[in-house]
ZAMARGU-4260 file (C-alpha; in steps of 0.2 Angstrom, whole numbers, plus 5000, padded with zeros to 4 digits):
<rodrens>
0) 4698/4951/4835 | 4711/4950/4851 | 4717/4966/4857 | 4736/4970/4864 | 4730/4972/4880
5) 4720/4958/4879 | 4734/4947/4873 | 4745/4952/4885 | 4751/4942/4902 | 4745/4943/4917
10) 4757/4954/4927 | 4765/4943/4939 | 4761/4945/4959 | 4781/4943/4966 | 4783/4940/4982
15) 4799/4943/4991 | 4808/4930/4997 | 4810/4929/5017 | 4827/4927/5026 | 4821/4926/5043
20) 4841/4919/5049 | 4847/4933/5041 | 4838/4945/5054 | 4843/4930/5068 | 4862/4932/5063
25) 4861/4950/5063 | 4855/4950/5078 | 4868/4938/5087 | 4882/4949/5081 | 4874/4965/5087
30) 4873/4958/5105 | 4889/4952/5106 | 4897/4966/5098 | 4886/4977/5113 | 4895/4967/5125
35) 4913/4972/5119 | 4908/4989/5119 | 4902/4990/5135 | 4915/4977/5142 | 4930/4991/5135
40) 4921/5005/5141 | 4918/4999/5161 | 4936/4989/5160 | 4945/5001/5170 | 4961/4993/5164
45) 4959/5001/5146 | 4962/5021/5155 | 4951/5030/5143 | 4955/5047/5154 | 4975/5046/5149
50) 4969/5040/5130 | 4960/5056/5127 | 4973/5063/5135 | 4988/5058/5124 | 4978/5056/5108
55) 4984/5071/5102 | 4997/5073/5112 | 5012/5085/5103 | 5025/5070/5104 | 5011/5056/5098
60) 5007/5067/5085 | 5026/5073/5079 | 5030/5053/5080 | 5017/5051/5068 | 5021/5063/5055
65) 5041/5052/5056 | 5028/5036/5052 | 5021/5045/5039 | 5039/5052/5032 | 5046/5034/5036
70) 5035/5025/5024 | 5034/5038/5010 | 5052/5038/5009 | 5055/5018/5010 | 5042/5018/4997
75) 5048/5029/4987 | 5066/5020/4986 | 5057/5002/4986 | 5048/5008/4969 | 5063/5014/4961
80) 5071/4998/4966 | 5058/4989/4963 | 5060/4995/4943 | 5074/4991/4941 | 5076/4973/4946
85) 5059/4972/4936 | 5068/4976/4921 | 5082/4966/4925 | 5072/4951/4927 | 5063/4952/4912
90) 5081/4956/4904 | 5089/4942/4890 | 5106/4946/4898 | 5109/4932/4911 | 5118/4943/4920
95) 5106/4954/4926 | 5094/4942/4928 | 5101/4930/4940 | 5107/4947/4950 | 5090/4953/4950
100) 5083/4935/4958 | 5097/4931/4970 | 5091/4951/4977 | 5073/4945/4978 | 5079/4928/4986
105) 5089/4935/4999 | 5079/4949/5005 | 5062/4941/5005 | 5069/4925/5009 | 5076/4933/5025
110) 5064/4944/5037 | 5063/4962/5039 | 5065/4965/5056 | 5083/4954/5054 | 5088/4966/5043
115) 5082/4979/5050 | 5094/4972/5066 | 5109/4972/5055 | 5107/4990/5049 | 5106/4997/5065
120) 5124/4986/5067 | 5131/4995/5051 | 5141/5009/5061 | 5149/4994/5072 | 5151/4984/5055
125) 5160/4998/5046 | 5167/5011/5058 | 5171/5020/5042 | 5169/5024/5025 | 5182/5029/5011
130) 5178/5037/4995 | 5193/5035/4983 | 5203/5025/4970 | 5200/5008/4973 | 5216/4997/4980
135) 5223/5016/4981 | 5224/5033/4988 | 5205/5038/4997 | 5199/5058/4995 | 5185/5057/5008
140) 5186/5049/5024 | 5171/5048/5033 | 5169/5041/5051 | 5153/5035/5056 | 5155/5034/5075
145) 5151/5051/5077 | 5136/5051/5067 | 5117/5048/5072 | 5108/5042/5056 | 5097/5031/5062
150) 5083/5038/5053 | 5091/5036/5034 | 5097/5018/5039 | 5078/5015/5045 | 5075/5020/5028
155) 5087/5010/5018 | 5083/4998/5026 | 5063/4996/5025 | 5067/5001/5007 | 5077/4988/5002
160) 5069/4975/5009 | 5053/4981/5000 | 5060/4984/4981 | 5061/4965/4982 | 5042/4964/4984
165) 5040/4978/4973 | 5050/4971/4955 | 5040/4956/4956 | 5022/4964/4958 | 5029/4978/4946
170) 5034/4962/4934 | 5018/4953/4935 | 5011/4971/4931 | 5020/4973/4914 | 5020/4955/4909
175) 5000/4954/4911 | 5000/4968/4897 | 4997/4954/4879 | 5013/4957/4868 | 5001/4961/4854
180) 5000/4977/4861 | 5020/4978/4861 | 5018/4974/4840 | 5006/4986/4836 | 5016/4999/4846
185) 5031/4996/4836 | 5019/4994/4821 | 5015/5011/4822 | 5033/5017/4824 | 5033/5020/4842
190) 5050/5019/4852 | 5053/5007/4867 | 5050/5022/4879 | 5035/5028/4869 | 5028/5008/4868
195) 5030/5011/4889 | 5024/5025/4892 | 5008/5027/4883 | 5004/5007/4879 | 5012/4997/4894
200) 5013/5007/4910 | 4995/5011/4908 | 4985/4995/4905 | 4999/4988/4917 | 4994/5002/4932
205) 4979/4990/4931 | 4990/4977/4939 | 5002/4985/4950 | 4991/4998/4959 | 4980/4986/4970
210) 4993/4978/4978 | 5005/4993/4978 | 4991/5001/4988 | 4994/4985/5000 | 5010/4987/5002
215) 5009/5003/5007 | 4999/5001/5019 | 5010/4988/5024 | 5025/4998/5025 | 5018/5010/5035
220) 5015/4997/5049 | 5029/4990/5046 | 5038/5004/5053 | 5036/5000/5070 | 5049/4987/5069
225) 5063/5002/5066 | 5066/4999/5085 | 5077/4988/5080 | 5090/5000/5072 | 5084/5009/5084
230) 5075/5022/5080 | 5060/5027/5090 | 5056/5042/5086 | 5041/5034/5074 | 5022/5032/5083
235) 5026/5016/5091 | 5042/5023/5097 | 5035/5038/5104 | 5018/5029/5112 | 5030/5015/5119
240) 5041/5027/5127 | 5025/5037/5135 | 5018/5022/5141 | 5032/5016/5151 | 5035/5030/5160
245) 5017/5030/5164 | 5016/5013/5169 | 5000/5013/5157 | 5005/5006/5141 | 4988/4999/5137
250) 4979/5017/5133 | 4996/5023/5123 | 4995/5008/5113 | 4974/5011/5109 | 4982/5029/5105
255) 4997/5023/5093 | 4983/5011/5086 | 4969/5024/5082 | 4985/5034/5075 | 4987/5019/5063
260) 4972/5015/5057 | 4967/5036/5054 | 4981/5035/5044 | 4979/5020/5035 | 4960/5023/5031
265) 4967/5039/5022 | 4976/5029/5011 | 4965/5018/5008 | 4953/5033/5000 | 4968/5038/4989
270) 4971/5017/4984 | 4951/5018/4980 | 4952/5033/4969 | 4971/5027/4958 | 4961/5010/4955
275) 4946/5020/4948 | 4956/5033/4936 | 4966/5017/4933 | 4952/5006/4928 | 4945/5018/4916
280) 4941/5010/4900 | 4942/4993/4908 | 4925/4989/4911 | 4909/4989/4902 | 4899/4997/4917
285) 4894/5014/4910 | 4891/5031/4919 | 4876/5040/4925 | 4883/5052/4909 | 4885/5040/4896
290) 4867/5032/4901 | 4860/5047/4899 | 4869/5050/4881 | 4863/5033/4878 | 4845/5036/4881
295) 4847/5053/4872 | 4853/5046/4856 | 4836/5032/4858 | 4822/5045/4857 | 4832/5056/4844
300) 4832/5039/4834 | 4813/5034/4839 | 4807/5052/4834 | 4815/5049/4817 | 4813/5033/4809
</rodrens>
């Protein structure tokens, strides 16, 4: 009579496959990235002395925190906006959706820094503003030669130029969600703003947050362009300025960049972390925890038969 054991394969002797150009390639990239280094660190060109010196310099820094102000209120608007000609483009009435396109056609048909040229050209455009009954009397009269607002029109006008990008990822997010979910909802007696709010938005956040996330972190470069409103009182403004009246703009623009790309790996930790409470539910991955319940629940159900 044949025992298990007896019966049983042979284990098999695996032997890992070799990538020997895999060590080569590595290898190539490392020596040439150890000549970069060492070329930026003995190029005297690159100042390192003033880059340490401004890196946290207090006008580097308080243009930073405008960068950071700039592109959380620009974003904020652009998604608000971006609403909004979402819903009008995914309304029946005609109306509303051919002014919803034509808004996305212009202004991402058009580039940013073009606009951003004819909003810093606002206060020559209209020297004034009247608030009052139209074709009759005004009750406010406000001049805008006397006013600086350069930061507010910076604002409106990264904004503006975003919520067209922002309807039609916002768009693409709520018509990714299948309409069967839209006829259950209302199946189960949910309102429109229920249906939204606890059916739509949330398998839709799915869609939108990825490139949201992108578009932030797009925005936020983008604000270096607000010189042409002008405004410079952002990072790029501020490291510009320094740099010139060093004569040493090559260190201040190493500084404005490491400013960037600090801030920009911030919010990349915080896109990582929306995608994943986002996600939840999405994928059939399980967690440590839930492997663990698993194989709980296996030896209660192998003790008792």
């Amino acid at each position: 009579m044949v025992t298990a054991e007896e019966s049983a394969p042979a284990p098999i002797n695996a032997v890992p496959l070799r990538h020997p150009w895999r060590w080569a390639s590595a290898i190539v990239i490392l020596a040439f990235v150890g000549l970069f280094l060492n070329g930026v660190a003995t190029n005297e060109a690159y100042s390192w002395p003033t880059f340490w010196k401004y890196l946290f310099d207090k006008r580097i820094s308080l243009g930073a925190w405008n960068t950071v102000q700039l592109t959380a209120l620009a974003m904020l608007l652009a998604i608000v906006l971006g609403v909004s000609l979402a819903v009008m483009r995914l309304s029946p009435n005609p109306v509303l959706r051919s002014a919803s396109w034509v808004y996305i056609w212009i202004f991402r048909g058009t580039p940013v820094y073009v606009q951003l040229v004819f909003w810093g050209l606002f206060p020559t455009l209209y020297q004034s503003i009247q608030f009052g009954i139209p074709f009759g009397p005004s009750f406010v009269h406000l001049s805008l030669q006397h006013i600086s607002f350069y930061f507010g029109l910076s604002v409106i006008g990264l904004g503006l130029n975003e919520a067209a990008y922002m309807a039609e990822i916002i768009r693409a997010g709520i018509s990714s969600v299948p309409e069967g979910q839209t006829e259950a909802s209302t199946a189960l007696g949910m309102s429109w703003w229920m249906t939204m709010r606890r059916t739509i938005l949330p398998q839709a956040m799915r869609v939108i947050i990825p490139p949201t996330g992108n578009e932030v972190i797009s925005m936020l470069k983008t604000t270096s362009l607000v010189v042409a409103v002008p405004y410079t009182l952002e990072l790029y403004g501020r490291a510009h300025d320094v740099g010139m009246a060093r004569f040493e703009p090559i260190p201040l623009l190493l500084v404005a960049a490491t400013w960037y790309l600090a801030i920009t790996s911030v919010l990349m930790v915080g896109q990582f972390y929306l995608e994943r409470y986002f996600s939840r539910g999405a994928s059939r991955k399980l967690t440590s925890k839930q492997l663990e319940a698993l194989a709980q629940a296996q030896r209660v159900v192998g003790e008792h038969p």
